[in-house]
C-alpha positions as MATLAB code, in Angstrom:
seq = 'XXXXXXXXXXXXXXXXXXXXXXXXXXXXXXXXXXXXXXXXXXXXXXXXXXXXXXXXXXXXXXXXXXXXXXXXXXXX';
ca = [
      96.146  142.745  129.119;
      93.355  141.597  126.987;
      93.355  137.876  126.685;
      92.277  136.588  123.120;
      89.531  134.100  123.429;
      89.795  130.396  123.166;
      88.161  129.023  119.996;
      88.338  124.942  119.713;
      87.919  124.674  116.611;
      90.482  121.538  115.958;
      92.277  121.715  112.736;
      90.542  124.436  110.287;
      92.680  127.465  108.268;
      93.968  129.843  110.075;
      94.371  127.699  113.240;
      97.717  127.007  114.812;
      98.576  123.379  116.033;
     101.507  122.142  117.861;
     103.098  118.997  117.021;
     105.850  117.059  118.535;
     107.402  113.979  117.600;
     108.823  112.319  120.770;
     109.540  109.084  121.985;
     107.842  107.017  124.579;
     104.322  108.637  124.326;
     102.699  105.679  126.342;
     104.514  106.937  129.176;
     104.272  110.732  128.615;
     100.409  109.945  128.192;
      99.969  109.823  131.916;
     101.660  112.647  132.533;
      99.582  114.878  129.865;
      96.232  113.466  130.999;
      96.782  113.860  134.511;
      97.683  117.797  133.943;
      94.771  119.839  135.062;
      93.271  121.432  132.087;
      94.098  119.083  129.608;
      91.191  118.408  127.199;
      91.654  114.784  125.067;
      90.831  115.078  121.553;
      92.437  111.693  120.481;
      94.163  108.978  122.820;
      97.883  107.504  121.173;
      96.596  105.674  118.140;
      98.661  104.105  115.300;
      98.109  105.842  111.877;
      99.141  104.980  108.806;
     100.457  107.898  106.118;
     101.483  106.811  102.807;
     105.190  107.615  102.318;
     106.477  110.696  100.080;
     107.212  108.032   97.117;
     104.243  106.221   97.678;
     106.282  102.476   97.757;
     105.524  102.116  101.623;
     103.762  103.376  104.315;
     104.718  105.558  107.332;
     103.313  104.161  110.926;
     102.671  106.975  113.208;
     101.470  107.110  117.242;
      99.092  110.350  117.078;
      97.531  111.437  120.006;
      95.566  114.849  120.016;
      94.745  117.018  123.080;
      94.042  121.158  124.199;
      96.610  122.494  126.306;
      95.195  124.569  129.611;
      95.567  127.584  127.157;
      93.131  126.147  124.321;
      95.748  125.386  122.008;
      95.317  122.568  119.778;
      98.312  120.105  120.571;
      99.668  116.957  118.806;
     102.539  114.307  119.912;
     103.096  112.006  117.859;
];
């Protein structure tokens, strides 16, 4: 089988990304960055995202990373 080819092209149309929301991601950080293959894009950060209404804000922990098969991964 043919594999399709790896294009790292981060977060552009027509380019998948998976995201997870999980808890603890200081401690599943050492686990993803020891796996071989991993490629960091973004170590766990705090981001803020203005809520749906707009009357508050929305605190996030995103980290951003390629799996070993080039796909474009986010926990948050």
């Amino acid at each position: 089988m043919k594999k399709k080819p790896v294009r790292k092209e981060g977060l552009t149309p027509q380019n998948m990304v998976l995201v997870f929301n999980t808890s603890g991601l200081e401690k599943r950080w050492k686990i993803i960055i020891d796996t071989p293959g991993i490629e960091v894009i973004q170590k766990p950060k705090y981001t803020e995202y203005p809520s749906y209404d707009g009357s508050s804000v929305i605190k996030v922990n995103v980290s951003k990373f390629y799996d070993p098969d080039g796909n474009l991964v986010e926990f948050n």
